[in-house]
Every structure is written in structure tokens, then in C-alpha cells.
C-alpha positions as CSV (number, residue, x, y, z in Angstrom):
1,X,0.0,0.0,0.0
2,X,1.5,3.4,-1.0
3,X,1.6,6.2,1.9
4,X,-1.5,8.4,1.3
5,X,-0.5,12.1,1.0
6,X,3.4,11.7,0.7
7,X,4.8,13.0,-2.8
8,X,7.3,10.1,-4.1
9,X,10.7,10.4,-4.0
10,X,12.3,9.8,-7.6
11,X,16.0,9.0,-7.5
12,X,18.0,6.2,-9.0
13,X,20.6,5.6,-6.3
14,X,22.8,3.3,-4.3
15,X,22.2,1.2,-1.1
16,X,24.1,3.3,1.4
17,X,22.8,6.8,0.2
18,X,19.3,5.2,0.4
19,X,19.1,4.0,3.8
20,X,19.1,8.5,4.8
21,X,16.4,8.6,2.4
22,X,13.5,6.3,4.1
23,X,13.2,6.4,7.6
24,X,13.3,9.7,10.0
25,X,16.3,8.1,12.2
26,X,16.6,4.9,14.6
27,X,13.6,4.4,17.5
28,X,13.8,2.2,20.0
29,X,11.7,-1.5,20.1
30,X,8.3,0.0,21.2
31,X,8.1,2.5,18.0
32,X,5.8,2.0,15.3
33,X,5.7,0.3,12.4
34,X,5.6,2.7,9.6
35,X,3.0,2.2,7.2
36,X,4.6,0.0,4.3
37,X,7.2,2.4,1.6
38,X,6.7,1.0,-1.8
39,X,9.5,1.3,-4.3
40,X,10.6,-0.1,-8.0
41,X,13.8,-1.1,-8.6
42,X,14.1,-3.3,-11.7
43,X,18.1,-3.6,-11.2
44,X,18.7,-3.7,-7.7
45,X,19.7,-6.5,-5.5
46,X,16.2,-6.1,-4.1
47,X,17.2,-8.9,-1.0
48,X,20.6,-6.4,-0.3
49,X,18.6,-3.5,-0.6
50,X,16.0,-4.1,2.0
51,X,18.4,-5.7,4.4
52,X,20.7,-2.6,4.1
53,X,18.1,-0.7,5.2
54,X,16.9,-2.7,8.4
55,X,20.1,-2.3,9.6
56,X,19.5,1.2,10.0
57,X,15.6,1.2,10.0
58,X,14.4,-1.6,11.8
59,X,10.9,-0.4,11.8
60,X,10.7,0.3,8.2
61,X,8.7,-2.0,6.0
62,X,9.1,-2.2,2.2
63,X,7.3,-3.2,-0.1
64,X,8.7,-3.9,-3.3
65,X,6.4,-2.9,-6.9
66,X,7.1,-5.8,-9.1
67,X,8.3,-5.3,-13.0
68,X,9.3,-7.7,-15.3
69,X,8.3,-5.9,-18.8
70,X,11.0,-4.8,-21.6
71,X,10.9,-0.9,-21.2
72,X,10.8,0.6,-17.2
73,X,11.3,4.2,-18.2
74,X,8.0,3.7,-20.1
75,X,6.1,2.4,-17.7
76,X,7.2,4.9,-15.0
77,X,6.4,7.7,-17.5
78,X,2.9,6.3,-17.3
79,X,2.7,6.1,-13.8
80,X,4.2,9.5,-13.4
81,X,1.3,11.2,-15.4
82,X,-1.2,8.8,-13.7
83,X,0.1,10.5,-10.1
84,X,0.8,6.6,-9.4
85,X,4.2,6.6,-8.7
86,X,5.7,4.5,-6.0
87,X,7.2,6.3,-3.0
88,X,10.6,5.4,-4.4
89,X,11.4,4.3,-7.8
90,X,15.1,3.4,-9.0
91,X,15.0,4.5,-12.5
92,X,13.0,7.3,-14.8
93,X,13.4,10.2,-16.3
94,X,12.1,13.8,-17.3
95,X,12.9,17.3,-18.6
96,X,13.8,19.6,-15.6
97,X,13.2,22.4,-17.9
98,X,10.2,21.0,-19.5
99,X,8.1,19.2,-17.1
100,X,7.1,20.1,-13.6
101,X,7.4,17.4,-11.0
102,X,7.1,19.8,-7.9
103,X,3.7,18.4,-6.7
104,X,4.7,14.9,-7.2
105,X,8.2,14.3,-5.9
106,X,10.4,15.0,-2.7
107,X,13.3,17.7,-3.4
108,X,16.6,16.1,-2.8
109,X,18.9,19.3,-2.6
110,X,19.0,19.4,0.8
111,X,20.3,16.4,1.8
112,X,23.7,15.9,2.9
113,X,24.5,12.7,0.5
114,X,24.1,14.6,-2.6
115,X,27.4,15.4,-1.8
116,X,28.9,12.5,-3.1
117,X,27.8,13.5,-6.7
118,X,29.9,15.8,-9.3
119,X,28.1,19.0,-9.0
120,X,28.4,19.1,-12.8
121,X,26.2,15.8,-13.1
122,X,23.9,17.6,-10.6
123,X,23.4,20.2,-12.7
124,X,22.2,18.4,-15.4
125,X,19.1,17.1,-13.6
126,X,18.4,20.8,-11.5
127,X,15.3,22.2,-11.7
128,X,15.9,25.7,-10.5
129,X,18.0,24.3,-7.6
130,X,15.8,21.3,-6.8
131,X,16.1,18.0,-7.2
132,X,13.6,15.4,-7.6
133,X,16.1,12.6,-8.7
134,X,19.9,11.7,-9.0
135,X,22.0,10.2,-11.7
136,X,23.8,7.0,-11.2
137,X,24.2,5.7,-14.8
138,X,25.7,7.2,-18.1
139,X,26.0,5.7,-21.2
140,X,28.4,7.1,-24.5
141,X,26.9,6.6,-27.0
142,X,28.6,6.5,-30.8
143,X,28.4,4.3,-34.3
144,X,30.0,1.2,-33.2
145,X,32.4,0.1,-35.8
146,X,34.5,-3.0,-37.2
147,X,37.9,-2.6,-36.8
148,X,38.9,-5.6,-38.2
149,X,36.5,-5.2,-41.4
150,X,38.6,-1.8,-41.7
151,X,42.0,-3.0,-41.6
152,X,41.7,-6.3,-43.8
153,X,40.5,-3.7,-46.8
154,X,43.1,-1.2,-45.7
155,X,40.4,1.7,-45.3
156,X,40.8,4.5,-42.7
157,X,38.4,5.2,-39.9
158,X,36.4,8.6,-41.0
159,X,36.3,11.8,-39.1
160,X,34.1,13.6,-41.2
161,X,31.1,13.1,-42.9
162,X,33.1,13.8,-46.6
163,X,35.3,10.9,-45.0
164,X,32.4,8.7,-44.9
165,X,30.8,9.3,-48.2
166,X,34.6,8.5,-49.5
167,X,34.4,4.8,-47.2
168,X,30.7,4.0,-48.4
169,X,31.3,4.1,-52.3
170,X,34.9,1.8,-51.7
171,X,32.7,-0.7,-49.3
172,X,30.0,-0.2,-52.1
173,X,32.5,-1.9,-54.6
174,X,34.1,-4.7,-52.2
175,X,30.4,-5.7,-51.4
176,X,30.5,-4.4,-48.1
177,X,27.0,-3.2,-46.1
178,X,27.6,-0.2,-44.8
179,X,25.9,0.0,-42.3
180,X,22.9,-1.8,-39.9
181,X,20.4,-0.4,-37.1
182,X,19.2,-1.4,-34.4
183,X,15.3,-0.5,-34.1
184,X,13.1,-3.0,-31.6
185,X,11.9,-0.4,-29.7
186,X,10.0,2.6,-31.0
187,X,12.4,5.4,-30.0
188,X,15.5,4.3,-31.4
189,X,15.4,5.4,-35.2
190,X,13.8,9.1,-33.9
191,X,17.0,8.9,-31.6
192,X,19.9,8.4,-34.4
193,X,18.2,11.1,-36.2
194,X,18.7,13.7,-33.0
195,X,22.0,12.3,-32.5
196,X,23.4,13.3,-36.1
197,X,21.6,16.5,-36.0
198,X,23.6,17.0,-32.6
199,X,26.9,16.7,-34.5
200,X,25.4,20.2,-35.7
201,X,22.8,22.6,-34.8
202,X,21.6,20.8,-31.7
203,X,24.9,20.9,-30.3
204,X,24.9,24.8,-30.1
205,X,23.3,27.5,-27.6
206,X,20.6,28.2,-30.1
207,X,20.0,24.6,-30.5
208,X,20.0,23.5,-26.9
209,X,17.2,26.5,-26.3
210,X,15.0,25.2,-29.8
211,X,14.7,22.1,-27.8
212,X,13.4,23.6,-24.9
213,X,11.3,25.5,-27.0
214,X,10.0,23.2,-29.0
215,X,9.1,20.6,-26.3
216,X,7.2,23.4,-24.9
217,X,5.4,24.3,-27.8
218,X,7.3,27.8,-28.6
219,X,9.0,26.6,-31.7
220,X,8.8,24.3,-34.7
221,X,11.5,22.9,-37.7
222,X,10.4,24.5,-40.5
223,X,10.4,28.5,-39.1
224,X,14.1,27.4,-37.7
225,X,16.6,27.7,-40.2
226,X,19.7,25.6,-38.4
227,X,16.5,23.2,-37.7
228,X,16.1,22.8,-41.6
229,X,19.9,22.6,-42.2
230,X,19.8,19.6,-39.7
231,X,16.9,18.1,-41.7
232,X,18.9,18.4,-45.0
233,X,22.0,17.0,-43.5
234,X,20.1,13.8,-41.8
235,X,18.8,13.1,-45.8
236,X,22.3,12.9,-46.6
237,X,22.8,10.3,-43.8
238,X,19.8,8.7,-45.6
239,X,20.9,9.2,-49.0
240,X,24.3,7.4,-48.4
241,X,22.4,3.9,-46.7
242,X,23.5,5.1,-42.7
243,X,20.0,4.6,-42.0
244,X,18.7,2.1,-44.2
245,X,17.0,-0.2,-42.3
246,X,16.2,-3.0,-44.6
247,X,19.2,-5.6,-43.2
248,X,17.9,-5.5,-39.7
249,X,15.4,-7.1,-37.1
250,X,13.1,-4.9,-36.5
251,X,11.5,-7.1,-33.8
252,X,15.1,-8.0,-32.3
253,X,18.0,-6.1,-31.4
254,X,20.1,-8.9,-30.6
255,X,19.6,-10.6,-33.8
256,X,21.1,-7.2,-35.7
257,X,23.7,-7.5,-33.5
258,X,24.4,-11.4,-34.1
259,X,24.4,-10.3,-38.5
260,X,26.6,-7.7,-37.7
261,X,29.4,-9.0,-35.6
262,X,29.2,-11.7,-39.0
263,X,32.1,-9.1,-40.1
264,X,30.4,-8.0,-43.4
265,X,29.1,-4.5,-41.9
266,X,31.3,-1.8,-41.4
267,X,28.8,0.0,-39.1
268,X,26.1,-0.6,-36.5
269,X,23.7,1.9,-35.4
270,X,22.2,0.7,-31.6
271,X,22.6,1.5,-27.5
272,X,24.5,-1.6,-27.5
273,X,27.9,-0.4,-27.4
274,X,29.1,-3.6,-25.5
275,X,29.5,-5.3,-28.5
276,X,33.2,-4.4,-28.2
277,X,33.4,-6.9,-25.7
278,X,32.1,-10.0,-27.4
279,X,33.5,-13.3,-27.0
280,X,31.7,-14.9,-30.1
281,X,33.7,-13.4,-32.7
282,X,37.7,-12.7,-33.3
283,X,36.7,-9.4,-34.8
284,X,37.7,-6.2,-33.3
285,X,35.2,-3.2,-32.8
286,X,35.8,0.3,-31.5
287,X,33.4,3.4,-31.0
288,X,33.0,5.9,-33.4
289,X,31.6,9.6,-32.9
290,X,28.2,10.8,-34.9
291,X,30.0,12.9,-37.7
292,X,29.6,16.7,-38.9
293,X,30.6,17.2,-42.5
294,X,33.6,18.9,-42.0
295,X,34.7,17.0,-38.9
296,X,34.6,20.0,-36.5
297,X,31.6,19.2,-34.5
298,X,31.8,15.2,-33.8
299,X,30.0,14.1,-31.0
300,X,29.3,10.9,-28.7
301,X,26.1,11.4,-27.1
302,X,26.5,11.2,-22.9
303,X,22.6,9.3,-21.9
């Protein structure tokens, strides 16, 4: 049962910073039981978790909000506009600048374990000061690449988009795919398309402020001309087969990524950037950056 009254507290976190978060200090043996705290935490030791906490907070009962479905951020996105949020949940996510949370969640800022996080990281989740949830996990995302498929055709990595159109006609010839994607879930293709346009005008001041704008209904792409210069430049990643999608599952990621690691693509599109450490193939991968044309204005994408 979820505490009546009490706005959730939404924070993905750690054992030890949590067990400051969910009691109000030790009692003695005749206090209270507090009313059951409910919390989802797909990817926590749940077992750990709890007992961590009864070392502390004897009193304090959990209950834990079972999920076992393919996309949590999802599914707390729902709950967050349904005001159903458990009183702690472990992983979600939301635009500071965007969305306003203020009624529904705790403000973390003044408590002393934020201390333990870069104040830069902080800053990217502040809403004016407060915060309603703390980072714990960031992925780099970039084109993940063959390193092996490179060097047996003697062809240079690219660092530019020029670069690559160069590489695409010479793996065109050898009978090489270019490249394959990975697009199970609905986001992913709409997310490759933001993360070349952030290898230009998304990158910049008047960029980052189009997105808040736009997300808040202020602006649109065609009234925005470095908007429709990022539009043209994305056809050109189209144009050249970057985002052809016709040699990959489009109901399974890891089946894209079995074809690729093959060793007949040169490039794979996806958020699985552990590929680089996989033990069914003797081919080699690396990382590569989302390309500007001239090269100036690479970029790996920090989730």
C-alpha cells in the first residue's frame, strides 16, 4: 500500500545513500511500524537492498512494486502522469526544464548525500535548484564500428562526414553493407536522427534553447533555419544507406547485432555499445563519434 498524502521520491541511487532517504532516524523496540514504503527497482539487489536498510531502520517496512516488462522508463512515465508513482522508484526520467514534478516528488537538494555527486552531473538534472532525482548511470553513445573489417580492406576510420561518403562508395564496390540499425523499440530510429543532428545545430546555444522550446510548444523545424539545415544534413545520412534499415530485425535487437558481428558490416547503429566486448567473434570493434561534415563538430552522445 503506498503512503497516502506523501509525494514520491524519484532518485535512482545506491544502497548506502538510500538508507538516509527512508526512515526519520533509529527508534527504540516500542516505536511503530511505519506504514509499508513502496519502491521499484528493476536492477537492484532487491534482498541487499532491503536488508541494508533494516540495519538502520528496523521499523521500516518495504514493499517492493514488481516489473518484469521490456521498457521501465516507459512504464514509470505512465505512472508518473497517472500520479501513481511508487514512493521510491530506482530508475526514470524527465525534462527539468520542461516538465514540472514539484507536486509529485520530494526535493533532494537538501540532503547531505548529494554530496557524493559531481556538482556538474547535478546540474544536469536541476530544476531551478531542486532535485527530484539523481544520476547513477551514463552511457556514451557513438556508431559502433569494425575494426577488423577496416584494416583487412586497408580503409581509414572517418572523421568527417566527406570521410564517410569516401568509405561508403569503396565498401560499395568490395560488397560491403555499410551500415545496420538497431530498431526493436519505437524510439530508437527518432534517436539516431537527434543524435546526427547534434553533430550540428543541436549541439549549439541556439539549438539546446530550440529544444526547450519546442518541447514546450514555442517553436517548430520548418520556421528554424539551423533546424532545416539539420533536416537536410540527416537526408544525406539517408541518401548514403546510414539509415537504411532493410538488413535489420526490427523485432530484435540482438539478432542485428548477431548479422553484424558476422564481419560484413562496417557499421552498426544501436545502445549496445558492448559489443566491443564480445566473446563470439575474433573481430575487433571500436566506437565511433556521430559525424559533422567537416569533422569539426563530432560528437558521442552522454545518456
Amino acid at each position: 500500500m503506498k503512503i497516502k498524502k506523501v509525494q514520491s521520491i524519484c532518485l535512482v541511487l545506491a544502497c548506502g545513500a538510500a538508507t538516509g532517504l527512508i526512515g526519520c532516524g533509529k527508534t527504540d523496540e516500542t516505536s511503530k511500524k511505519h506504514e509499508a514504503i513502496t519502491f521499484m527497482a528493476p536492477y537492484l539487489d532487491v534482498d541487499s537492498f532491503i536488508k541494508e536498510v533494516h540495519k538502520t531502520y528496523p521499523e521500516v517496512e518495504l514493499e517492493v512494486v514488481p516489473y518484469s516488462g521490456a521498457n521501465t522508463t516507459t512504464c514509470l512515465q505512465n505512472m508518473l502522469e497517472a500520479d501513481d508513482l511508487p514512493d521510491i522508484c530506482t530508475q526514470t526520467f524527465y525534462k527539468p526544464d520542461v516538465v514540472d514534478v514539484s507536486d509529485k516528488m520530494i526535493d533532494l537538494s537538501g540532503y547531505d548525500f548529494t554530496d557524493n555527486y559531481v556538482e556538474s552531473r547535478l546540474k544536469d538534472v536541476s530544476d531551478d535548484g531542486a532535485l527530484y532525482m539523481l544520476p547513477s548511470l551514463y552511457n556514451c553513445y557513438g556508431i559502433t564500428y569494425n575494426k577488423t573489417l577496416l584494416e583487412k580492406n586497408g580503409w581509414k576510420l572517418p572523421t568527417s562526414f566527406t570521410e564517410l561518403e569516401e568509405l561508403a562508395d569503396k565498401a560499395k564496390e568490395a560488397g560491403v553493407t555499410l551500415c545496420m540499425a538497431q530498431i526493436q523499440y519505437p524510439g530508437s530510429a527518432f534517436q539516431y536522427i537527434c543524435n546526427i543532428a547534434d553533430a550540428g545545430f543541436l549541439s549549439t546555444m541556439s539549438g539546446k534553447q530550440w529544444q526547450k522550446d519546442y518541447l514546450s510548444g514555442k517553436a517548430n523545424v520548418s520556421d528554424t533555419p539551423g533546424m532545416m539545415e539539420s533536416m537536410e544534413y540527416i537526408q544525406k545520412w539517408k541518401d548514403l544507406g546510414m539509415l537504411d534499415c532493410s538488413n535489420s530485425d526490427p523485432a530484435d535487437d540482438g539478432k542485428t547485432r548477431e548479422d553484424f558481428i558476422k564481419g560484413n558490416s562496417l557499421f552498426l547503429l544501436g545502445p549496445q555499445n558492448g559489443i566491443m566486448d564480445a566473446e563470439d567473434t575474433t573481430d575487433k570493434f571500436g566506437l565511433m563519434p556521430y559525424l559533422s561534415e567537416d569533422g569539426s563538430r563530432n560528437v558521442f552522445i552522454l545518456n
